[in-house]
LUMVEX-971053 format. One line per 2 residues: number of its first residue (from 1); their letters; for each residue x, y negated, z of N, C-alpha, C, O. Coordinates in steps of 0.2 Angstrom, whole numbers, plus 2048, in hexadecimal, padded with zeros to 3 digits. Each point is the difference from the previous one (the first is absolute). Layout:
<recs>
NUM) a) X:Y:Z:X:Y:Z:X:Y:Z:X:Y:Z; ...
</recs>
This chain:
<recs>
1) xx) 804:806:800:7FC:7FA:800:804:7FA:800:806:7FF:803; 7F6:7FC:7F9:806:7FB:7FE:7FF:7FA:807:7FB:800:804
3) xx) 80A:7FD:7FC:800:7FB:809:7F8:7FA:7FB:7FC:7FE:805; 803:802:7F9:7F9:7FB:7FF:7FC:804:7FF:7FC:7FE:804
5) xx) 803:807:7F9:7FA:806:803:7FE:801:808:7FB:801:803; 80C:7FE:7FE:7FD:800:80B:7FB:7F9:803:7FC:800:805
7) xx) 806:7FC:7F5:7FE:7F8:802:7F8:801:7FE:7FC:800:805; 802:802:7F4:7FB:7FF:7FD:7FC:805:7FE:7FA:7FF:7FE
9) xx) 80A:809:803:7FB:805:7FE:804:803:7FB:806:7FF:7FF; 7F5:806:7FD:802:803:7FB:7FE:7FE:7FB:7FA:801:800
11) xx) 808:7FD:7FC:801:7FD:7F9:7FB:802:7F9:7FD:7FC:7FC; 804:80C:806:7FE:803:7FB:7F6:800:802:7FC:800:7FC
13) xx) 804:801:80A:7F8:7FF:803:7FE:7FA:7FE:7FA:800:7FD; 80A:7FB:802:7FF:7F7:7FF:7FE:802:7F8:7FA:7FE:7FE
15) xx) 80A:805:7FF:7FF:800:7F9:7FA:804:7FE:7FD:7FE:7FC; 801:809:807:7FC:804:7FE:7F9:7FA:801:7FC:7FF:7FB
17) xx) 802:7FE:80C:7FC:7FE:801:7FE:7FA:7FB:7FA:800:7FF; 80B:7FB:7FD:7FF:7FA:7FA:800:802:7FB:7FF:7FC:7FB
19) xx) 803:80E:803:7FD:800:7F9:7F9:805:803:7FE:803:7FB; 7FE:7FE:80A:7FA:801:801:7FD:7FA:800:7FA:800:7FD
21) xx) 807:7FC:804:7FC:7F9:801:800:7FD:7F8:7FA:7FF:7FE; 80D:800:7FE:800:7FD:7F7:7FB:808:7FF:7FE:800:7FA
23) xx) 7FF:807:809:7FB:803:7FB:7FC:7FE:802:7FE:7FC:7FB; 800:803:80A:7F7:7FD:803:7FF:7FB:7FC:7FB:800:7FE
25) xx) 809:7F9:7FF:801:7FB:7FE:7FD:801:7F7:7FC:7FD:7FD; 809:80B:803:7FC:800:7F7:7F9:802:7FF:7FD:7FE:7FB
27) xx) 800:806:80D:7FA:805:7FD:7FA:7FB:7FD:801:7FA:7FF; 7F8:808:800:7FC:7FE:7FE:7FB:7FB:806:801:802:806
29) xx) 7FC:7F8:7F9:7FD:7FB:807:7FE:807:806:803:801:805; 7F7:804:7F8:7FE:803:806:803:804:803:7FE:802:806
31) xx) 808:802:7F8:804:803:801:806:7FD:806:803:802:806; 7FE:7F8:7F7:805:7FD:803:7FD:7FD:807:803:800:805
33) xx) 7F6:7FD:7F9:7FC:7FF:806:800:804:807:801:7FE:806; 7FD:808:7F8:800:806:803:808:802:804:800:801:806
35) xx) 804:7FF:7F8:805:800:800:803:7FD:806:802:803:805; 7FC:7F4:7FB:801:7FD:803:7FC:802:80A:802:7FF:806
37) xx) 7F9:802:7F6:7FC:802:805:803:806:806:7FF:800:806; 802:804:7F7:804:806:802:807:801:804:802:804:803
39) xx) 7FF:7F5:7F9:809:7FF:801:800:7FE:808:803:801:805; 7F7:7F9:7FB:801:7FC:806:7FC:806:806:801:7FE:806
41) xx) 7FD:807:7FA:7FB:805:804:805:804:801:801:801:806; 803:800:7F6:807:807:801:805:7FA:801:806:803:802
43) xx) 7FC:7F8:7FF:806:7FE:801:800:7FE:809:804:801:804; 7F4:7FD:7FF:7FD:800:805:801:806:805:804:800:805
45) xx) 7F8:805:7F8:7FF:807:804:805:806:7FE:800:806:803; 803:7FA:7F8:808:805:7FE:803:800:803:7FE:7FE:805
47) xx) 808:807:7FA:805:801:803:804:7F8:801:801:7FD:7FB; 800:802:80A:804:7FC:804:805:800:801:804:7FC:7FD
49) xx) 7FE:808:806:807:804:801:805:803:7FA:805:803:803; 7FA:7FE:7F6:802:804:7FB:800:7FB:7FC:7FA:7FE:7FE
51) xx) 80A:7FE:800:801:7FC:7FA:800:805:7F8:7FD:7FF:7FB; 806:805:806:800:804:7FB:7F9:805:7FE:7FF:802:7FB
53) xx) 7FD:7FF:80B:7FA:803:801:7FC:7FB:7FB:7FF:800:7FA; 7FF:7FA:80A:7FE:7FB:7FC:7FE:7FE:7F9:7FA:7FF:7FE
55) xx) 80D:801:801:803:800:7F8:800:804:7FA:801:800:7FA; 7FD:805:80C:7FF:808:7FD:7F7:7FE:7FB:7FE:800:7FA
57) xx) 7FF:7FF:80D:7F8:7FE:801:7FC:7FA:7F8:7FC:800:7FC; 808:7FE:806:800:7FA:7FA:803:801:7F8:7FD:7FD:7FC
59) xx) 807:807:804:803:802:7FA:7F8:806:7FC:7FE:800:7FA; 800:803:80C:7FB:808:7FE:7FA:7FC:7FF:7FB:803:7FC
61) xx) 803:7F6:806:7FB:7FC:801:7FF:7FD:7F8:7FB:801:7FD; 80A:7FD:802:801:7FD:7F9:800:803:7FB:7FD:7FF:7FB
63) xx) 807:807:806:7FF:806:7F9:7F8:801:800:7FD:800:7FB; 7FE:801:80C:7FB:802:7FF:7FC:7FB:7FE:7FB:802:7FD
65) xx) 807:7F8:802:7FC:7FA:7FB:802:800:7FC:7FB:7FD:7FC; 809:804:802:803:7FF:7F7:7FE:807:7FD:7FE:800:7FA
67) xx) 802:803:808:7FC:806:7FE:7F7:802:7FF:7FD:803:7FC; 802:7F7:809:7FA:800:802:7FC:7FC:7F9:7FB:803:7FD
69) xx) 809:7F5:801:800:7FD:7FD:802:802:7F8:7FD:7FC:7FB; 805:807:804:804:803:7FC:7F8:805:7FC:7FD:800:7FA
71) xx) 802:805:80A:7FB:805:7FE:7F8:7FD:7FE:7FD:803:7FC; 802:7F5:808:7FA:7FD:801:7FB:801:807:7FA:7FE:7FF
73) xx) 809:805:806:7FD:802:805:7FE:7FC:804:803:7FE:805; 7F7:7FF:7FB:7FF:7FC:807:802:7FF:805:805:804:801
75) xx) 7F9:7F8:804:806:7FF:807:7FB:805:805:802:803:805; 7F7:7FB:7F8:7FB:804:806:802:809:7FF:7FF:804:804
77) xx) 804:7FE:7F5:800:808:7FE:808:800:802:803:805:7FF; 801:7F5:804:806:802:803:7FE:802:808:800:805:803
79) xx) 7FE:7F3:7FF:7FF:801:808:7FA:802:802:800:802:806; 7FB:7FE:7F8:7FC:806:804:7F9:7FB:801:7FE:7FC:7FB
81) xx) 7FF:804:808:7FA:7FD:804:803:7FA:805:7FF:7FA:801; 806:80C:803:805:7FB:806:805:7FF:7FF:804:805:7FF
83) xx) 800:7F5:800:807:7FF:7FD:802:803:808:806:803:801; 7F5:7FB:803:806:802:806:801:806:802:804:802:803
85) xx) 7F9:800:7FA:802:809:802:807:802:7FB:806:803:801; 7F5:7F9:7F7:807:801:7FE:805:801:801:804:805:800
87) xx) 7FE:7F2:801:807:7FE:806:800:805:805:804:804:7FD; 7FC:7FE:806:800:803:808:801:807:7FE:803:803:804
89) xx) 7FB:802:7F6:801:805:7FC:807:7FF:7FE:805:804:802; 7FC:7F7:7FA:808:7FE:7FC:803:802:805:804:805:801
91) xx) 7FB:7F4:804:806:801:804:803:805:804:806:800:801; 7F5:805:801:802:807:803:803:803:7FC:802:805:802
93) xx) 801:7FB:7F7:805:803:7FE:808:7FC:800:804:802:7FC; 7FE:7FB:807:805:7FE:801:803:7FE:807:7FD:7FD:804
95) xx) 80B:806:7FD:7FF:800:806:803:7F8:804:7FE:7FB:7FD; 804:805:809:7FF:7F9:804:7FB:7FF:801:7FC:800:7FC
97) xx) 804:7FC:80C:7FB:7FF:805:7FF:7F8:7FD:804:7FD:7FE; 7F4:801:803:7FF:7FB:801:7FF:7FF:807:7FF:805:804
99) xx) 800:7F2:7FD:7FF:801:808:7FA:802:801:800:804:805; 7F9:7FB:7F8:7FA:803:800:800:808:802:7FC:803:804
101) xx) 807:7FF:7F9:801:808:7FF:802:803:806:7FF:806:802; 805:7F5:800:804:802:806:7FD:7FE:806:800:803:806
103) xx) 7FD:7F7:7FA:7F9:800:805:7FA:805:802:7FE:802:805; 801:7FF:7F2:7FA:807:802:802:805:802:7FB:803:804
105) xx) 80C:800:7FC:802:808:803:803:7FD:808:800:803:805; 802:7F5:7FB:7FF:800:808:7FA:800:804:801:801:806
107) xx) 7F9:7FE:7F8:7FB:7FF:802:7FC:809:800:7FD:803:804; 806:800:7F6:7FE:809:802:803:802:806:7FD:803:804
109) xx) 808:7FC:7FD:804:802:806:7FE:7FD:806:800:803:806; 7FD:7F7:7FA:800:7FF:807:7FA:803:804:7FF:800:806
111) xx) 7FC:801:7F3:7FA:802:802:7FF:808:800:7FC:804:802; 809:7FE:7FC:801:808:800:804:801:807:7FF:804:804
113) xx) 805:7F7:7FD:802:800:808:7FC:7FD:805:803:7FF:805; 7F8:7FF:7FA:7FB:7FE:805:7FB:806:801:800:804:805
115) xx) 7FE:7FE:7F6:7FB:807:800:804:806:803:7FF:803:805; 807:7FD:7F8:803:805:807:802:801:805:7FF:805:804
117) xx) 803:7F4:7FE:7FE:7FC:807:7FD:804:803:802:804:804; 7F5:7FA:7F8:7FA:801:805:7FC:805:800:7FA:800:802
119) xx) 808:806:7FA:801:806:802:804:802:803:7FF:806:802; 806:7F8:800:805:804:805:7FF:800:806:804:804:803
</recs>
C-alpha cells in the first residue's frame, strides 16, 4: 500500500466507484432515476464497514440497470411492487455490516437474553 493510500484509502475503490457513477450518468431518465434512488437507500443502509463490499453493491446495481435498460424492462418489472424490499433483498447479498443491521441483531440478542433471563 502506497503511503497516500493510508491518508486517503484505496484508490482503485475511488476509481471503481466514478466509473459506476459516469454509468448511471449514461443510462436512460428512468433508469438513471431509479438508480439514484437506490444509490442513496444502499449508500444509507449498506455495508458500512466494507468499502469494497459497497463498491462491489453498486458495480452489480448498475449492470442490473443497464441491462435492465438495455432489454426495455421497466423499473416496476426490475423492483418489484416494494423497492424496499428490493433494496433490503439486494443488500443481503453482499457482505459488511451496516449500522442498522447491526442494531437489529443487537436488539435480537438482547431480547433473546432477556427471555432467557426470565425463564431461568
Amino acid at each position: 500500500m502506497a503511503w497516500y493510500e493510508k491518508i486517503i484509502g484505496d484508490l482503485g475503490e475511488k476509481k471503481r466507484y466514478l466509473a459506476y457513477k459516469a454509468r448511471v450518468k449514461r443510462l436512460p431518465e428512468p433508469y438513471r432515476q431509479a438508480a439514484a434512488a437506490l444509490e442513496r437507500y444502499l449508500l444509507h443502509l449498506g455495508p458500512s464497514d466494507s468499502g469494497s463490499s459497497l463498491v462491489a453493491m453498486l458495480d452489480d446495481l448498475g449492470d442490473l440497470l443497464e441491462q435492465s435498460a438495455a432489454a426495455g424492462t421497466p423499473i416496476r418489472d426490475v423492483v418489484g411492487s416494494d423497492p424496499v424490499s428490493f433494496a433490503e433483498t439486494f443488500m443481503e447479498n453482499y457482505g459488511g455490516g451496516s449500522w442498522i443491521r447491526k442494531e437489529r441483531a443487537r436488539l435480537e440478542r438482547a431480547i433473546e437474553a432477556a427471555e432467557h433471563d426470565d425463564t431461568a
